[in-house]
N, C-alpha and C positions, 0 to 999 in steps of 0.2 A: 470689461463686459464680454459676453459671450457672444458667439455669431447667431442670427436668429435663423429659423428653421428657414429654407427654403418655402416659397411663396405660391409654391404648385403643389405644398400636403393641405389637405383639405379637409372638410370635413365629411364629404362625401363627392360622388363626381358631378364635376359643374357648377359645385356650391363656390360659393366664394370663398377669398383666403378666413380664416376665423387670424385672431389673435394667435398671440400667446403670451404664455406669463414667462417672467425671467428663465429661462430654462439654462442652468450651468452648466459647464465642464469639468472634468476633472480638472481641470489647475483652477477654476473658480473654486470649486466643494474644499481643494485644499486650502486654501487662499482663505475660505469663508470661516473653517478652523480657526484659524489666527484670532478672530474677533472676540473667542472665546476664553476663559481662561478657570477652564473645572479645576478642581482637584482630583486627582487621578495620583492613585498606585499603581506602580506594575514592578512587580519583582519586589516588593521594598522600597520602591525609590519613586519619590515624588516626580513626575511628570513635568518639564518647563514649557514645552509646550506639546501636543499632540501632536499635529501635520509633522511636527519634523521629528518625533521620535523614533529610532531604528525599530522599536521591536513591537510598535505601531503599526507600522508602514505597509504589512501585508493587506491590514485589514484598510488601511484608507485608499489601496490602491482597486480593493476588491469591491468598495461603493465606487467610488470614482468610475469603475466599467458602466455602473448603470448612467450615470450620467453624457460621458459622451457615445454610448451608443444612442443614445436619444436625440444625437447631433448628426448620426450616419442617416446618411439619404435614405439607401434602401434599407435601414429598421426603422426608422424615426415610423414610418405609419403602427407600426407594433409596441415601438416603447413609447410612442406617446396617446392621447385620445384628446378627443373634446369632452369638455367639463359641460353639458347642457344649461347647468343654470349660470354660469359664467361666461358661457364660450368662447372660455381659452384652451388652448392646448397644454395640457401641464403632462408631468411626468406620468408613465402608467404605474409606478408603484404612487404616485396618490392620488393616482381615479377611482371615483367613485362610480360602482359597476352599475349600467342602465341595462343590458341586453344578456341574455345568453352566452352574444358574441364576445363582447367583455373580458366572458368569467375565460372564454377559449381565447382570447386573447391574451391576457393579463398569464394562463398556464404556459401559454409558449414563451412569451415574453421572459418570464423566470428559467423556464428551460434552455432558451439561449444564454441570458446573463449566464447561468451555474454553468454553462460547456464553457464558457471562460474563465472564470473564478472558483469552480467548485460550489463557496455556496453567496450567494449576494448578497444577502443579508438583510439589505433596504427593503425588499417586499415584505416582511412583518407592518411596517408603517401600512402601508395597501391595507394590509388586513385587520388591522385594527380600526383604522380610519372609518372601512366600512361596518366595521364590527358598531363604534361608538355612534355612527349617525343613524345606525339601526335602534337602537335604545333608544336615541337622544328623540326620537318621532315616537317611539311608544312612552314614554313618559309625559311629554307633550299629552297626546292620546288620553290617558289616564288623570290626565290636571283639567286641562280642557285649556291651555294653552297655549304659547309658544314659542317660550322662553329658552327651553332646551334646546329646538331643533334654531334656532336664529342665534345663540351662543356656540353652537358646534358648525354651524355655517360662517360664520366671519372667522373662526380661528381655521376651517380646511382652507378661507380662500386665501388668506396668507401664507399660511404652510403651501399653498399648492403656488403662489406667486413669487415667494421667495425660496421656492424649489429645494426645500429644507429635507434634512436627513431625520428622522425619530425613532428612539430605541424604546422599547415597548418594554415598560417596570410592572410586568404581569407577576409574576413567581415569587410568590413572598418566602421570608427564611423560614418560616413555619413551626418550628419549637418542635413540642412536642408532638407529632404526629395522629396523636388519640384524642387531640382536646381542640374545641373549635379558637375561634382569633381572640373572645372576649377571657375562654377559660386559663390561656396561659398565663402565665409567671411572667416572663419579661414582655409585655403586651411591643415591643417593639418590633418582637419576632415578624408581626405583620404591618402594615404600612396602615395606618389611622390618623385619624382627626381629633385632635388635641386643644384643637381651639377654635370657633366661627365668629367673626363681627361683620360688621356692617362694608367692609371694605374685602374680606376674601376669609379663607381658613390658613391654620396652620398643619402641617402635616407633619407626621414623626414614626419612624418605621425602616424595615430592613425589606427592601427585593433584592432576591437572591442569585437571577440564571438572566442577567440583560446584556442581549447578543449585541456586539459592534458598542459596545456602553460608552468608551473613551472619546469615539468618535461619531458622535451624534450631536445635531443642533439642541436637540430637546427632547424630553422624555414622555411617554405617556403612559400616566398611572394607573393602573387597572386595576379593579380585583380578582384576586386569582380564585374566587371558589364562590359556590352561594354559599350568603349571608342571610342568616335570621334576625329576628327583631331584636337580640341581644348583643348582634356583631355591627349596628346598623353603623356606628362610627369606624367601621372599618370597610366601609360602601361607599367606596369614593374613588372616581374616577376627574384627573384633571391634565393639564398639561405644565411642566417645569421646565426652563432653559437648561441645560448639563450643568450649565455654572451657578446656579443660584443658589445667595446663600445657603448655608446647611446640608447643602450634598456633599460627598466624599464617594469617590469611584474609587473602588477597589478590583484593578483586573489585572490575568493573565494575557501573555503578550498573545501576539498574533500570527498564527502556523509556527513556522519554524525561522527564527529570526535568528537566531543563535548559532547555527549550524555551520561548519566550513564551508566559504564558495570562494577561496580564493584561486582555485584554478577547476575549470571548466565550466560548464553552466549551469546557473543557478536551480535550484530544487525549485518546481510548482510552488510549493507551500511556502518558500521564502517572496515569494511574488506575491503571491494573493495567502489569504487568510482568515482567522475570526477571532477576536478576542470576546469574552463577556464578562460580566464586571458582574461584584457584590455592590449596589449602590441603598448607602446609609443616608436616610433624609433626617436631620435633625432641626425642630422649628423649624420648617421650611414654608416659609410664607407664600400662598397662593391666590391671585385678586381671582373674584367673580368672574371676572371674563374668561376664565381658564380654567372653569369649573363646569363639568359635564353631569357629574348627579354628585350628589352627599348625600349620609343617610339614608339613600332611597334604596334600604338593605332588599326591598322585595325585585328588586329590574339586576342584581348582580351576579344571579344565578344566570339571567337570559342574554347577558354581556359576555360571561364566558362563553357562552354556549355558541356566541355567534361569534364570536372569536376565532373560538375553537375550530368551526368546523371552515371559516373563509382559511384559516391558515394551515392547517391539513388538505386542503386544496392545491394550495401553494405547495408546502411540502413535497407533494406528489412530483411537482414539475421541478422542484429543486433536485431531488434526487434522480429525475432522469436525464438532467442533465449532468449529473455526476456519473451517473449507468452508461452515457454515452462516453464519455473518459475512459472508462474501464473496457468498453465495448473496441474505444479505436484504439488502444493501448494494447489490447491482448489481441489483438489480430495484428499490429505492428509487431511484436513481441515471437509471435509466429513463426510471420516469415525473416524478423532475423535470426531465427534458431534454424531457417534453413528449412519450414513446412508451411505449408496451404493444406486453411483448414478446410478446405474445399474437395481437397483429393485427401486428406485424412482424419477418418472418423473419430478415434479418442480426442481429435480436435475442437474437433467441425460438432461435437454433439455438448461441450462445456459451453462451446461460443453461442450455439443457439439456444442453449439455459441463460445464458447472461442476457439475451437479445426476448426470450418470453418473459424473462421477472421483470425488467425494463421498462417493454413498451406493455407489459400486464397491466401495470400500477398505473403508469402513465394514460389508458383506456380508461380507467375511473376515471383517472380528472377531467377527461373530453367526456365520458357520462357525467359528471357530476355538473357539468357545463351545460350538457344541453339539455337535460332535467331541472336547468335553475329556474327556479319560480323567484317572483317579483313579491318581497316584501312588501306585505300590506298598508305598513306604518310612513316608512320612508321610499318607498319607489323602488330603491335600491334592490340590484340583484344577490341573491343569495345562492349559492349551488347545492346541489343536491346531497341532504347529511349522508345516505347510506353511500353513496357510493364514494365519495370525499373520503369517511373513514376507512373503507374496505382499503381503497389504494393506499391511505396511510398506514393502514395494519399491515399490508402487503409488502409495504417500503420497509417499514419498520423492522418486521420479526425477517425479512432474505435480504438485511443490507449483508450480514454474514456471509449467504452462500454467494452475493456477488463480489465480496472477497474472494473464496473460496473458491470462485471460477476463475479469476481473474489471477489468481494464482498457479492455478491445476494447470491454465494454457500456456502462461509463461513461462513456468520451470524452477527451480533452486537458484538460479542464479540470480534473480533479481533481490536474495539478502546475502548472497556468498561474495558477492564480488567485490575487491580490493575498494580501497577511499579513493577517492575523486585525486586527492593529491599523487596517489600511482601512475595515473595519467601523463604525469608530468617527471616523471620520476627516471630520470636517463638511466637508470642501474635496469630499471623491470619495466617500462614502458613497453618498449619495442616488443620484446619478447611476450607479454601479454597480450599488445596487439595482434603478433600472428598465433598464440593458440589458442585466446579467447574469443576467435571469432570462428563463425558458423557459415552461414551464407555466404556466398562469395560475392555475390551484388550487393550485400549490406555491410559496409564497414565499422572495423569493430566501436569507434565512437560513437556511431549511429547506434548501433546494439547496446552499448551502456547508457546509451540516455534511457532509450525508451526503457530498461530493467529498471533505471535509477528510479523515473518516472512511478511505477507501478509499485512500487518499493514504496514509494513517498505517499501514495493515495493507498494503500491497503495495508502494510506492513513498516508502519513507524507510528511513532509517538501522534502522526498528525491521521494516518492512518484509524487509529484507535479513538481519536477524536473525531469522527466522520459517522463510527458505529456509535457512536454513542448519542452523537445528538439527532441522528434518524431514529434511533430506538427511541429514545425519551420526547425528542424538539414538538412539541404540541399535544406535549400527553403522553402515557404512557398506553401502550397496547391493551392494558385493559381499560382504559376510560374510553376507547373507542370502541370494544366490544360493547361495552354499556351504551352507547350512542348507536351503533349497531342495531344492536338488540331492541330499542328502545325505538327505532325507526323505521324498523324492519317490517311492510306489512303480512305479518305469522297469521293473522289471523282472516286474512283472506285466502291466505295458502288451506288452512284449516277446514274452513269452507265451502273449498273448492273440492274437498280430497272426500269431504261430506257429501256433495250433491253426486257427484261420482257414484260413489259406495251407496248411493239411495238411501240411504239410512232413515232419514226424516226424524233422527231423534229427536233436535231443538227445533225450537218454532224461533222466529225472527226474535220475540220479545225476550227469549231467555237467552238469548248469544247477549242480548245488549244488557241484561238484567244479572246474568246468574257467572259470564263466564266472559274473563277480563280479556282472556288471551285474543278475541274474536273482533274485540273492538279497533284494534289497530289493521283498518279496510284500506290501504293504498291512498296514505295520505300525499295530497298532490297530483294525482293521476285520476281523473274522474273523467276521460274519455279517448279515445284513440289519439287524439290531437294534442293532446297534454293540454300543459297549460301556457304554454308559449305562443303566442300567437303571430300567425306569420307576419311578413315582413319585416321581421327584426334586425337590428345590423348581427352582422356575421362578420364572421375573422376576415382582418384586412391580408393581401398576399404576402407571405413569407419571403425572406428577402434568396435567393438563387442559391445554394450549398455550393463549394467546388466541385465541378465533374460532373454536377448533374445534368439531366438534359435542360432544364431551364435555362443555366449559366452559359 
C-alpha cells in the first residue's frame, strides 16, 4: 500500500482533513500492471508481461511521474483536488473540473509532469472523463432521466478510487477516407456494435493512434467523428479492461529503448517515453454498467467536440512544458559553447523566440481557463473553445521553429559529435576531451550531455516523434481552424466596424434574418464580469522553482 497524503492538504484553509481515495505510487502503478495480462505486440513479439518489458519501460516510467508527484508535499495540492460529490482527494488527471481554477490548475499540473517526462500521457483520461460526464448529463437532459449520468458516476468513482491509468480508443483506422463508418467495405475500419442483449453489447472494430496503449488499466471508447442515423451502431462510447477478451494491442515501443547506453549517461528518451498501439476489439463483450451511450448517433458529434477542445487545453501545457526543455537546454548549451545570450545578440534574439512561441501558446491556456464557463448539463467546467484551439494551432504549426531555435543556439555539434562509446575510448577520449571543449568552467562531459540532450529532443528518431504528435495529437490544425472559425464572435466584430462607419444599412431584424455571419455575437461573454462568478477557487500555490526568490 502507498503512504497516504499528509493530513494538513485540505480542502481549503481551516476545513478539515477530507479523505482520500487509494492514491498510488509509482511502484504500486507498476505492481498494479502485473494484475493484468493484455495481449500486446511490440516489435513482433508477444509481450509476457508489460511492467517488466525493456522497451516498455520508458513509457511506464513516464505515468508512474504523475503518480508520485501526487505524493510530494509541496505538489500534492496541484496534482491532486477534491472530488465535491465524493470528497475524496483523487488524482488531478481524473478530476472532474468545478471552477476556472481547476481548468488553471489541472494546465500547470501537465506543464510540470511534461518538464519531467516530456509528454505524460495520463491527462488524456482528465479529458475524456470530463469530456464523457458532459454528454452523459445532456443525454440524461434529452430522455428526462438518469441513467446516464449515475452509470458514468459509479464507474469515475472507482476509476478515481483505484487511481487507474486509461488509454483513450478515440482514432478509429478509418478505411477509406471519403466514405462515412457505415459506407465502408471492411465495416471494422471503425469500432461498432455488433450485438445488444439484455446483459451488455458486443463490440468489434480497429482504433488506431491509442497513446500509452500497453500500459493502461482500461480503455475508453469513444467515437472519433459525428455520426448520422446511418452510423448510429458506430455511436458508442464504453469502458474495457486492456485485457478483455478480444483485444489484441499492437504497439511501437517507447522513446528510444534500443539505443546504446552502455557507457555514460542514459538518453532523456530511454528514461521516459510513449508508446501508442493499433488496438483490434474482436467480439468484445461489454456489460451495461460500462456503457456510456449506444446508438445515440445524434450526442457523438458533441462527445468529440468536448473532447476536443478539454484536450487541446491540455495540449497546450503539455507542450510548454516541453518548450521549457528546449528553453533550459539551449541556454545551458550556450554557455558551454563559451557565450551569454545576454551579452550576445544572434543569441539572445533565437532564445527570446523560443521563450515568445512558449509562453505565447501557453497564455491561451490561462485564457482558455479563465474564460471557462460552467456546463449547463453537468456542472462541470469546460474552458474556453477559441482560445484552447488558438494555443493548440499555435503549438501545433511552431513546434518546428522551436526545433529550429533550439538548434540555431546550440550549434552543429550537438548531431556531429562522436558515440557516447568515444567517451570511454582510451585511444581518442582524452584528446577529445581537451579540444572539444569550449568554456573553460564547463567540462567537456558536461558539454556532451547537454548537445546529447538536445540531440535526443529535436534531432532523432524521438525528436521527429515529438513533431509530429504536436502537429497531429488532438486534431489536426485544420479541424481547429474550423473550431476557430466556428467560435469565433465575427459577427460582432462586423457590427462593430458598422456602427463606427454609420452606415445604418441593416436593421437589427435583417443581421438575424438575411446575414449568417452577424449571428455569432460573443457567445459566453454577455457583460463585463463574464460569466464566472466570483469567489471561485483559484490555483492552489505553485510549489518554489530552484533559485527563486520564493525557495
Amino acid at each position: 500500500m502507498s503512504a497516504s497524503l499528509p493530513d494538513s492538504i485540505t480542502a481549503a484553509e481551516g476545513a478539515p482533513p477530507v479523505s482520500a481515495a487509494h492514491l498510488m505510487t509509482a511502484a504500486d502503478y507498476r505492481e498494479s500492471l502485473r494484475r493484468y495480462r493484455p495481449v500486446v505486440y511490440v516489435d513482433g513479439q508477444l509481450i509476457d508481461s508489460v511492467a517488466d518489458a525493456p522497451n516498455l519501460q520508458p513509457g511506464v516510467n513516464a505515468l508512474g511521474v504523475t503518480y508520485d508527484f501526487a505524493h510530494r508535499p509541496e505538489m500534492a495540492p496541484l496534482m491532486t483536488a477534491v472530488q465535491s460529490i465524493s470528497g475524496k482527494r483523487v488524482n488531478r488527471m481524473l478530476h472532474i473540473n468545478e471552477s476556472a481554477g481547476d481548468l488553471l490548475n489541472k494546465l500547470e499540473a501537465v506543464r510540470l509532469l511534461c518538464q519531467e517526462t516530456g509528454c505524460a500521457q495520463r491527462y488524456l483520461a482528465h479529458d475524456a472523463l470530463n469530456a464523457i460526464g458532459q454528454v452523459s448529463a445532456r443525454i440524461d437532459d434529452a430522455h428526462g432521466s438518469t441513467e446516464h449520468r449515475a452509470r458514468f458516476g459509479a464507474y469515475l468513482q472507482r476509476v478515481q478510487d483505484e487511481d487507474l491509468s486509461l488509454g483513450i480508443a478515440m482514432t478509429d483506422a478509418k478505411g477509406d477516407r471519403s466514405r462515412k463508418p457505415h459506407q465502408q467495405a471492411n465495416p471494422d475500419t471503425y469500432v461498432h456494435i455488433v450485438e445488444r442483449n439484455a446483459q451488455g453489447i458486443v463490440i468489434s472494430g480497429t482504433k488506431a493512434i491509442v497513446t500509452g496503449a500497453p500500459y493502461m488499466h482500461e480503455f475508453l471508447v469513444m467515437p472519433g467523428r459525428n455520426m448520422g442515423v446511418e452510423d448510429a451502431a458506430f455511436a458508442v462510447c464504453c469502458a474495457v479492461p486492456v485485457d478483455a477478451k478480444g483485444i489484441t494491442i499492437v504497439a511501437r515501443p517507447a522513446g528510444r529503448p534500443g539505443d546504446k547506453v552502455e557507457h555514460g549517461a542514459p538518453l532523456f528518451s530511454r528514461r521516459y517515453g510513449q508508446s501508442t498501439g493499433v488496438v483490434i476489439f474482436d467480439q468484445v463483450f461489454v456489460p451495461w454498467e460500462r456503457v456510456f451511450f449506444a446508438d445515440e448517433w445524434e450526442h457523438s458529434g458533441t462527445l468529440t467536440y468536448h473532447y476536443a477542445t478539454h484536450h487541446r487545453h491540455s495540449c497546450i501545457a503539455a507542450r510548454a512544458g516541453f518548450g521549457d526543455l528546449l528553453i533550459g537546454a539551449g541556454a545551458l548549451m550556450c554557455e558551454a559553447n563559451g557565450f551569454d545570450p545576454g551579452e550576445t545578440s544572434s543569441l539572445r534574439e533565437p532564445m527570446v523566440e523560443l521563450i515568445k512561441i512558449t509562453e505565447g501558446f501557453f497564455a491561451c491556456g490561462v485564457a482558455a481557463s479563465v474564460y471557462g464557463t460552467r456546463d449547463e448539463y453537468s456542472g462541470g467546467f469546460m474552458p474556453e473553445p477559441v482560445f484552447s484551439n488558438i494555443g493548440k494551432l499555435l503549438l501545433a504549426t511552431q513546434i518546428y521553429d522551436m526545433h529550429r531555435l533550439a538548434h540555431e543556439v546550440s550549434g552543429g555539434l550537438i548531431v556531429a559529435l562522436p558515440g557516447p562509446d568515444e567517451d570511454h575510448n582510451p585511444a581518442t577520449a582524452a584528446t577529445l576531451a581537451e579540444v572539444l571543449r569550449a568554456n573553460p568552467a564547463v567540462p567537456y562531459d558536461k558539454r556532451i550531455e547537454v548537445a546529447r540532450f538536445v540531440e535526443d529532443l529535436t534531432a532523432s528518431y524521438q525528436g521527429g516523434w515529438y513533431s509530429v504528435i504536436s502537429l497531429h495529437g488532438g486534431g489536426s490544425p485544420a479541424a481547429m481552424k474550423q473550431e476557430i472559425w466556428r467560435h469565433y464572435p465575427v459577427g460582432s466584430k462586423v457590427e462593430l466596424v458598422e456602427r463606427l462607419l454609420d452606415r445604418g444599412v441593416l436593421t437589427p431584424e435583417r443581421h438575424d434574418a438575411t446575414r449568417a455571419i452577424t449571428q455569432n455575437r460573443q457567445p459566453g461573454r454577455c457583460c463585463d464580469a463574464g460569466c464566472t462568478a466570483p469567489g471561485q477557487a483559484v490555483m492552489v500555490p505553485l510549489p518554489a522553482l530552484p533559485n527563486s526568490k520564493a525557495s
